[in-house]
N, C-alpha and C positions, 0 to 999 in steps of 0.2 A: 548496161550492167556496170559501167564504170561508176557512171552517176551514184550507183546505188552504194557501190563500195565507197566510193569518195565522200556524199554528203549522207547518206541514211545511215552507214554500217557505225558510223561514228555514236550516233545519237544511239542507237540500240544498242551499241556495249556501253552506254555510259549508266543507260539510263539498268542493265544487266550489272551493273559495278554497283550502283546507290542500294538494289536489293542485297545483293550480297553481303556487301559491308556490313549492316549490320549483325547478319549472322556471327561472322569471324570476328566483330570488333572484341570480343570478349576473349579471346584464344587467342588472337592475331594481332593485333591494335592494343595492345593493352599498356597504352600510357595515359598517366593521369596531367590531362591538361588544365591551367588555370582557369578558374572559375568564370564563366564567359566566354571562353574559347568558341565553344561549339556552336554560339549563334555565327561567329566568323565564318568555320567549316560551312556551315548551311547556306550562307551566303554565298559563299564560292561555288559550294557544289550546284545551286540554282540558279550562278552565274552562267556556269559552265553549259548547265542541263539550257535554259534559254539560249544560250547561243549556237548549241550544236543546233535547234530545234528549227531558229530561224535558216541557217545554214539548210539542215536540210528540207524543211519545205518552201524555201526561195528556190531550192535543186529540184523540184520535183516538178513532173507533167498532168499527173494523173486526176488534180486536182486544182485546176485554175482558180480559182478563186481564194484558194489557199497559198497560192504562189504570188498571188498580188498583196494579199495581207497577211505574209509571212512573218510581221515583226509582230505581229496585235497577236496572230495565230501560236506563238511561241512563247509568248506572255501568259495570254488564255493556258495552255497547254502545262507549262510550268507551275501554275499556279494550282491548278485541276493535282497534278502531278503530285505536288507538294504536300495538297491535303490527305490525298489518298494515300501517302506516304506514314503520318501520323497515323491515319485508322489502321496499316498493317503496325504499324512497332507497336500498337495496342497489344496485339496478342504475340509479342514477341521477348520469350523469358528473359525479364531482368530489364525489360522496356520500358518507356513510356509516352505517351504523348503526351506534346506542349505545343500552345498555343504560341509560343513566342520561337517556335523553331517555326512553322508555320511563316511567320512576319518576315523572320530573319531570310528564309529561301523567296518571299514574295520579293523583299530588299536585294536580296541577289538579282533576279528575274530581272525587276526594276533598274536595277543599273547598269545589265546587261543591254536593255532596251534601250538607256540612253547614250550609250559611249556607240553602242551602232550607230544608232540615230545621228550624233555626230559625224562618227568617222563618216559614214554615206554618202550626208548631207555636202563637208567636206572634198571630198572625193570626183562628185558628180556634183556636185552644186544641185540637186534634187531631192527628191524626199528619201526616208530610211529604206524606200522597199526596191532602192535603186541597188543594195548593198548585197551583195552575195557572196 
């Protein structure tokens, strides 16, 4: 149970925060940021989403194979994520989907992939899936 709290419970209020936010951004969030901003935001946030993801399926048992290819699985996952993220802001008043929020959260993903893949590597002088 700790496990679950320490590496799962993170990724599931994160991933419970990116649906949300869009609801409130219109009530709640209501600043108007400079032109471009938002691919940054996506970035970070699919930073953030990939490395809770690798976190917690490197933490988990129930699924060995998942737990060896926890950096590739958190990539996959994010990315998966991402997309189906744009189909709901489809039907979300005052929404839209873009292809280039899409890129921007893959870019996040992506760099989250490689700064582990470093620190890991670094760390353990081994591969990235040493990293937990």
């Amino acid at each position: 149970m700790r496990n679950v709290l320490k590496y799962q419970l993170p990724l599931l209020l994160w991933i419970v925060v990116t649906v949300l936010v869009p609801y409130l951004q219109d009530n709640v969030f209501s600043m108007n940021l400079p032109l471009g901003t938002d691919k940054f935001v996506h970035a970070a946030v699919y930073f953030i989403l990939c490395w809770l993801a690798q976190r917690s399926f490197y933490h988990q048992t129930a699924i060995p194979p998942l737990r060896r290819s926890s950096l590739l699985g958190a990539f996959i996952f994010s990315c998966v994520y991402g997309i189906l993220d744009e189909f709901h802001q489809v039907v979300l008043p005052g929404r839209s989907s873009n292809m280039y929020d899409v890129l921007a959260g893959v870019g996040g993903a992506l760099l989250s992939v490689a700064i582990t893949s470093i620190i890991s590597q670094r760390r353990s002088g081994g591969g990235p899936e040493s990293e937990g």
